[in-house]
N, C-alpha and C positions, 0 to 999 in steps of 0.2 A: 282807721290809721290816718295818720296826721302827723305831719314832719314842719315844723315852722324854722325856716333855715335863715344865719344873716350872713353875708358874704363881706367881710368888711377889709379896706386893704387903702392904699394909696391910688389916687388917681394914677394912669396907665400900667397898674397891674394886673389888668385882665379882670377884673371881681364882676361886673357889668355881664362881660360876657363867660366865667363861670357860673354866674346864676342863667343866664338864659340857653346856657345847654342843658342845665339840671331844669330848666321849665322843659325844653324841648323834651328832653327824656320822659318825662311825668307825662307829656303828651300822648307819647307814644305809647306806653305804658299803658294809657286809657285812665290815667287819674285825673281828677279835678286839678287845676293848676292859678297862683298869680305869680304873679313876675312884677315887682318894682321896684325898678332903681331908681338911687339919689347922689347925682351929682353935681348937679349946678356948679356954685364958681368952687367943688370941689376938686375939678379934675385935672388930672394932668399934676399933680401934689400933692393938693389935698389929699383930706380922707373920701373915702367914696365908699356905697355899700348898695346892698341890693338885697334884697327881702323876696323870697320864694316861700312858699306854700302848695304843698304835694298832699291832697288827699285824698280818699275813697268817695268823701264826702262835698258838697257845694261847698266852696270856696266867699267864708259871711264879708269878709273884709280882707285888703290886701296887706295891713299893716303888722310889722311881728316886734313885739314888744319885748317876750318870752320867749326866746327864739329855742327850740331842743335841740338846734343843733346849730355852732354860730365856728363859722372858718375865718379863720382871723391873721391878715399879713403884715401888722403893724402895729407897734406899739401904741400907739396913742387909739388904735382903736378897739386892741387889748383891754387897757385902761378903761376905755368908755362902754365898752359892752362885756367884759368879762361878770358882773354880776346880774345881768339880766338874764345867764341862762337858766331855763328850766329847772328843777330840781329832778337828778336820772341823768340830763340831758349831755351833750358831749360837745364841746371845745376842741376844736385841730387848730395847732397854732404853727408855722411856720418858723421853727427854730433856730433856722439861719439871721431869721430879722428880727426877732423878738429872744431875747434874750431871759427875760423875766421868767418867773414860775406860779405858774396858778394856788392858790391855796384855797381852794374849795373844795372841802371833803363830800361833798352833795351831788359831785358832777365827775363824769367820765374826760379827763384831760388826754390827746393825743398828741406827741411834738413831734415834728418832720420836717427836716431841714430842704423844703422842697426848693426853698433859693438856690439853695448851694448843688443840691440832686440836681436840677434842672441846667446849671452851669457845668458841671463835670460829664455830664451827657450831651451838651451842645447844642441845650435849649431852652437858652437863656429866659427867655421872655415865658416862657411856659410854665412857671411854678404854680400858676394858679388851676393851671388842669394838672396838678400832681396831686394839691389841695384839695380838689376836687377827687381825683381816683381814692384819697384816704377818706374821705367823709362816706361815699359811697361804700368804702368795704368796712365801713364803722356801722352805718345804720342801715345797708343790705333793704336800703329803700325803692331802689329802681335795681336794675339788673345793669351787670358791664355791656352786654350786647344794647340794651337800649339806651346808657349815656355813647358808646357808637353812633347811632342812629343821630341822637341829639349834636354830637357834635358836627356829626357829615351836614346837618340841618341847619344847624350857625355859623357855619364858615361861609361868608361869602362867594360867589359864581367865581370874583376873579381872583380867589385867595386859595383853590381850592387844592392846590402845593400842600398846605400848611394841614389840612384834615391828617392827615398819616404822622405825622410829628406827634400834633395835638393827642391824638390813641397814644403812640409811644410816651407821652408825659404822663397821660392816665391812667395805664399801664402800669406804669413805675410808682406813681403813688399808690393806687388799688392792693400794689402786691408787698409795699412797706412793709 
C-alpha cells in the first residue's frame, strides 16, 4: 500500500503544514513516510505545495509526479496538477475557491467547500485541515485517532490553543 499525495494551495493556506500532519500521522501509524515541501519565493501568495508519501513499503524517492491522491485549494494549481493524477486516483478540491469542474472520467473527484465550512464554523484559517479530514475519509489511509495524534504532534508548544480547533476542522471535513 502506497498513497502518493500533493497538497497544493496558495502560500499561507496551511498546505505545508497539512502535509506534515498527514507525515506525522503515517508515523504513528508505523508506515514508511516523506514529507516535502516547496515554497521558496512561493509563499505567503504564491502557489505552494507539499508532496507526502505513506507506505508499508521504504520510501525510494521523495518526489510525487503521479500523485493518487492530489488536495487542491487553488485554481491555478487545479490547472497545473489536475492531469497528473493517477489513473483510480482522487482529487478533493476546495469548492469554495475553485470554481471549475474536473472532467476526467479516469479519477475519483471530491468538491468541499471547506473555505466557506471553515468560515461559517469560526475557522477561518483552517480549511486546510477540513481538506485534510475529506482526503482521509476518501482513502481510509491512516485512521482519524491517528491524524489526532499527528496533529497534537504539529502544533507547536506555544500554539497549543489551536490543537482542539484544528480536530474540530478535521472533524468536519472527515464527516462531509
Amino acid at each position: 500500500m502506497t498513497r502518493e499525495i500533493l497538497f497544493a494551495g496558495f502560500g499561507g493556506q496551511g498546505i505545508l503544514f497539512c502535509g506534515k500532519v498527514a507525515a506525522y500521522a503515517g508515523l504513528v501509524s508505523g508506515l514508511e513516510v516523506s514529507w516535502l515541501p516547496s515554497y521558496g519565493p512561493e509563499m505567503r501568495g504564491g502557489t505552494a505545495n507539499c508532496h507526502v508519501i505513506l507506505s508499508d513499503k521504504p520510501v525510494g524517492s521523495p518526489i510525487v509526479n503521479n500523485p493518487t491522491d492530489l488536495v487542491v485549494m487553488n485554481l491555478p494549481s487545479f490547472d497545473k496538477f489536475e492531469k497528473t493524477v493517477a489513473k483510480g486516483g482522487n482529487i478533493i478540491i476546495d469548492s469554495s475557491l475553485i470554481g471549475k469542474k474536473s472532467e476526467r472520467e479516469d479519477i475519483n473527484v471530491h468538491y468541499i467547500p471547506a473555505t466557506q465550512m471553515a468560515n461559517d464554523m469560526g475557522l477561518g484559517k483552517l480549511a486546510n485541515m477540513i481538506m485534510l479530514g475529506k482526503m482521509i475519509s476518501v482513502t481510509k489511509i491512516i485512521s482519524f485517532e491517528q491524524v489526532k495524534k499527528g496533529i497534537e504532534k504539529s502544533v507547536p508548544p506555544s500554539k497549543k490553543d489551536l490543537i482542539e480547533s484544528n480536530i474540530r476542522a478535521f472533524e468536519a471535513g472527515y464527516n462531509y
